[in-house]
C-alpha positions as CSV (number, residue, x, y, z in Angstrom):
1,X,2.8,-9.8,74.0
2,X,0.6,-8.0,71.2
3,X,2.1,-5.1,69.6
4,X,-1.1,-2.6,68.4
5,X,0.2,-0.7,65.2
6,X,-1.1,2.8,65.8
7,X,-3.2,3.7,63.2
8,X,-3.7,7.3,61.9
9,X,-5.9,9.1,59.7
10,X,-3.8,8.8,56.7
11,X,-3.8,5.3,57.1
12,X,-7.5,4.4,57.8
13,X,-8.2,6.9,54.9
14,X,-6.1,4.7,52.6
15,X,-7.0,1.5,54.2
16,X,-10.9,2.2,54.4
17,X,-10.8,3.2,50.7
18,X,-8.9,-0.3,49.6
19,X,-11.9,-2.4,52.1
20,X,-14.8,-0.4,50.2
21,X,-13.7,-0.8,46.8
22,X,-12.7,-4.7,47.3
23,X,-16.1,-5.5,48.4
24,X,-18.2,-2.8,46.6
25,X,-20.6,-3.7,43.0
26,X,-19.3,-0.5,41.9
27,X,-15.8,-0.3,43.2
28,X,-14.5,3.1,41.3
29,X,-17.2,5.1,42.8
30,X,-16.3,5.6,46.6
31,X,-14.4,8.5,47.8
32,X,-12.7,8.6,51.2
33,X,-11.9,12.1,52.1
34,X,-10.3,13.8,54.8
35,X,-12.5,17.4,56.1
36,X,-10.9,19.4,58.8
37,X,-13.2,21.7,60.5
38,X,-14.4,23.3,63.8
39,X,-15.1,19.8,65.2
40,X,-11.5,18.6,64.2
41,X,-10.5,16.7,62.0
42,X,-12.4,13.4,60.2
43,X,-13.5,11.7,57.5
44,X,-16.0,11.5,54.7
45,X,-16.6,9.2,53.2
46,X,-19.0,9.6,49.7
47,X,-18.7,9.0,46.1
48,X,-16.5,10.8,43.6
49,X,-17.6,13.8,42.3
50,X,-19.0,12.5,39.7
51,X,-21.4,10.7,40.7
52,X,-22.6,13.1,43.1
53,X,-25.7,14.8,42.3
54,X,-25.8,18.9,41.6
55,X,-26.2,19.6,44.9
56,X,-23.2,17.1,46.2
57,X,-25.2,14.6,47.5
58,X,-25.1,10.3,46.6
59,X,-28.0,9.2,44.6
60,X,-30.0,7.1,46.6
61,X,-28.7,4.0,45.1
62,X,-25.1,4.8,46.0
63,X,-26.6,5.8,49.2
64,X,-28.6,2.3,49.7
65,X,-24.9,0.6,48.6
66,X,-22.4,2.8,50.9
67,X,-25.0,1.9,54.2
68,X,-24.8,-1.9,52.9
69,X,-20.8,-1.8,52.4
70,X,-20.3,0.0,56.3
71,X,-23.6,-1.9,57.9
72,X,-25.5,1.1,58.7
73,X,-28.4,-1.0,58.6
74,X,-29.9,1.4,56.1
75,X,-29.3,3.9,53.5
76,X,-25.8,6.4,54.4
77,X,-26.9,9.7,54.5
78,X,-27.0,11.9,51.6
79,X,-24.3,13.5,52.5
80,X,-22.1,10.4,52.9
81,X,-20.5,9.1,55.9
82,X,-18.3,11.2,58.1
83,X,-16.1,9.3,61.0
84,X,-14.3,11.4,63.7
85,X,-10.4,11.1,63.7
86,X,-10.3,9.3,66.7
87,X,-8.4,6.3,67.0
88,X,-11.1,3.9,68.0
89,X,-13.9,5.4,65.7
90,X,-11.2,5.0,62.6
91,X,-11.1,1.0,63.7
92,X,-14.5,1.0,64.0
93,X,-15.1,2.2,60.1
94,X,-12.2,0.1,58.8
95,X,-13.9,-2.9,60.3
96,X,-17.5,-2.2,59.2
97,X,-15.5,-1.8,55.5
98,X,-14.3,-5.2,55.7
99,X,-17.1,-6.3,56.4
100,X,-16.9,-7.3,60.1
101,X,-20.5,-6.0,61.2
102,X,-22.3,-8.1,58.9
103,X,-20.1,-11.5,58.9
104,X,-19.3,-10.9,55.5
């Protein structure tokens, strides 16, 4: 019998943030941030702010890194990433940050 460990936002937050910096060129740079809002609850998942541009959005190279570190397949938005606080969606990100959608 498999026992699935239920895993909360406060978890994937922490656990997301430790996958990203493990595997990132610039591994003090990522931010991992929880928004709550009108849609509920989620994360975001950008850069510090300080290396955020004026107007709170990654630099295209942080952008280009972030989409290659969650296999986005391209650039993350300018904005940076945000994942719904849904239990499958938080698994989903957490294994993209490890690595898992591009075998590495």
């Amino acid at each position: 019998m498999t026992t699935t460990v239920a895993f909360d936002i406060a978890a994937a937050r922490h656990s997301i943030l430790r996958a990203l910096k493990r595997r990132s060129r610039t591994p003090n740079r990522w931010s991992v941030r929880l928004q709550r809002g009108g849609d509920g609850p989620m994360l975001l998942i950008t850069a510090v702010p300080r290396y955020l541009d004026a107007d709170g959005r990654l630099h295209p190279e942080d952008a280009a890194e972030l989409g290659r570190l969650l296999g986005l397949g391209g650039p993350a938005p300018a904005e940076g990433v945000r994942v719904p606080a849904t239990e499958a969606a938080l698994r989903a990100c957490y294994a993209r940050a490890l690595g898992a959608a591009q075998g590495a």
